[in-house]
Structures are given as structure tokens and as C-alpha cells.
C-alpha positions as CSV (number, residue, x, y, z in Angstrom):
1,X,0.0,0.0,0.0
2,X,1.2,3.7,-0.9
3,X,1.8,5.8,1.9
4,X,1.8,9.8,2.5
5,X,4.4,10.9,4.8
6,X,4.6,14.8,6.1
7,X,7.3,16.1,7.5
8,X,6.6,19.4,9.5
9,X,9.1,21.6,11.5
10,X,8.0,23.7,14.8
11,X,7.6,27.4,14.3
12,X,9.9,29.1,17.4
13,X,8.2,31.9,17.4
14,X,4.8,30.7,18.2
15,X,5.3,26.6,18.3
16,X,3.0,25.6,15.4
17,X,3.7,23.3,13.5
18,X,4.6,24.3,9.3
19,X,4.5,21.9,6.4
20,X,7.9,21.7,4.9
21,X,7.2,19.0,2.4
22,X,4.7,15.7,2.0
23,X,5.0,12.8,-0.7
24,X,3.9,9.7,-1.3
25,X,5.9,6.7,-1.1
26,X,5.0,3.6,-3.1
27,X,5.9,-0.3,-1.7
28,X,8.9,-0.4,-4.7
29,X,10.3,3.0,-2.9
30,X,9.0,5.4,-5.9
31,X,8.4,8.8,-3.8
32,X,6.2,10.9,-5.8
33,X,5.0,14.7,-5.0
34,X,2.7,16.2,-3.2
35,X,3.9,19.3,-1.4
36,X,7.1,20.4,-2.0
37,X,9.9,19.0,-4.1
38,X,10.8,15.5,-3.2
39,X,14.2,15.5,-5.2
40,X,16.3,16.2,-1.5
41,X,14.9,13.1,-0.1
42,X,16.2,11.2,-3.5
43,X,19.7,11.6,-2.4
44,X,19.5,10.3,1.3
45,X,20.9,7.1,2.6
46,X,21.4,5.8,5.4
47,X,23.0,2.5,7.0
48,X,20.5,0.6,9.1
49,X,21.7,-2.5,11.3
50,X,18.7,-4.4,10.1
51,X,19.2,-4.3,6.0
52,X,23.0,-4.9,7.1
53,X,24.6,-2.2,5.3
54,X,23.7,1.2,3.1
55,X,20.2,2.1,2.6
56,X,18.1,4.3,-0.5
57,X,14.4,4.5,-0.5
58,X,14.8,2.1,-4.1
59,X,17.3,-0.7,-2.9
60,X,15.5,-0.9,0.8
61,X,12.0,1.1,1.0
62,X,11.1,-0.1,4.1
63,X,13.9,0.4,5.9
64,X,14.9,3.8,4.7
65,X,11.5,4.8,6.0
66,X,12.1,3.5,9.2
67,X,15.8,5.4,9.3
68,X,14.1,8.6,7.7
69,X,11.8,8.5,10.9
70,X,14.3,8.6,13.2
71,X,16.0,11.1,11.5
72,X,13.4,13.2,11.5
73,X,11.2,12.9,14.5
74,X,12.5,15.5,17.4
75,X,11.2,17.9,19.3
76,X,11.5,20.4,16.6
77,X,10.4,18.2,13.4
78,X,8.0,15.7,13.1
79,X,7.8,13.0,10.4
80,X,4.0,11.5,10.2
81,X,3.1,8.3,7.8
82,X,-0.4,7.4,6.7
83,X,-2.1,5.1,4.4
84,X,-3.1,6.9,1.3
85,X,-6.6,7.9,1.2
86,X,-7.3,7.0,-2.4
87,X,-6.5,3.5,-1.4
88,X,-8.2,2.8,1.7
């Protein structure tokens, strides 16, 4: 199932809570656009312990998800994921 995944940062100057970009991400890793320009996320990897080893969203979806998560879920950003709408 495709998901949609937000990922907000916290306003200091009155603690809301802005949009800086949302996507879609597709089972095979495909990130599409919805709000913002996906293209930065393209480029991340990461290494996670579970996929042993480097991880993009195309050669490991599911665990570059989890690591992007992580990455971005703090007291200043938040990462959300949710089932895509059109799909449910």
C-alpha cells in the first residue's frame, strides 16, 4: 500500500507546527510529489543495522522509512506516515 508521509518543523516563534514538504511513497520506494519538491529526499541514505549495510528508498524502501523516521522525529520536526486515502 502507498503511503503519505509529512514532515513538519515547529515554528519558534509561536510553536505551530509548518509543512515543509509531503510525498507519497509507493511499496517499490518510488516517492512521488505532493507538497514540496521531493528531489532532496532522493539523495538520502542511510545505513541501518537491520538491512546490514547502506540504505536508498529504491534498494530498501522499508527500511529507509524507518531510518528517515528517526532522522526526522525530534522535538523540533516531526515525520508522520499514513495510508493513502485514495487507497483505503
Amino acid at each position: 500500500m502507498n503511503k503519505i508521509v509529512t514532515i513538519e518543523r515547529k515554528l519558534q516563534a509561536t510553536g505551530e507546527w509548518e509543512t515543509m514538504g509531503a510525498f507519497s511513497f509507493a511499496e517499490d520506494g518510488a516517492i512521488g510529489e505532493i507538497q514540496g519538491d521531493p528531489e532532496w529526499l532522493m539523495d538520502l541514505k542511510f545505513v541501518d543495522r537491520e538491512a546490514g549495510g547502506p540504505v536508498t528508498h529504491d534498494s530498501h524502501p522499508e527500511a529507509w522509512l524507518r531510518q528517515l523516521s528517526r532522522e526526522y522525529n525530534g522535538p523540533t520536526r516531526r515525520l508522520t506516515i499514513e495510508p493513502n486515502p485514495e487507497e483505503v
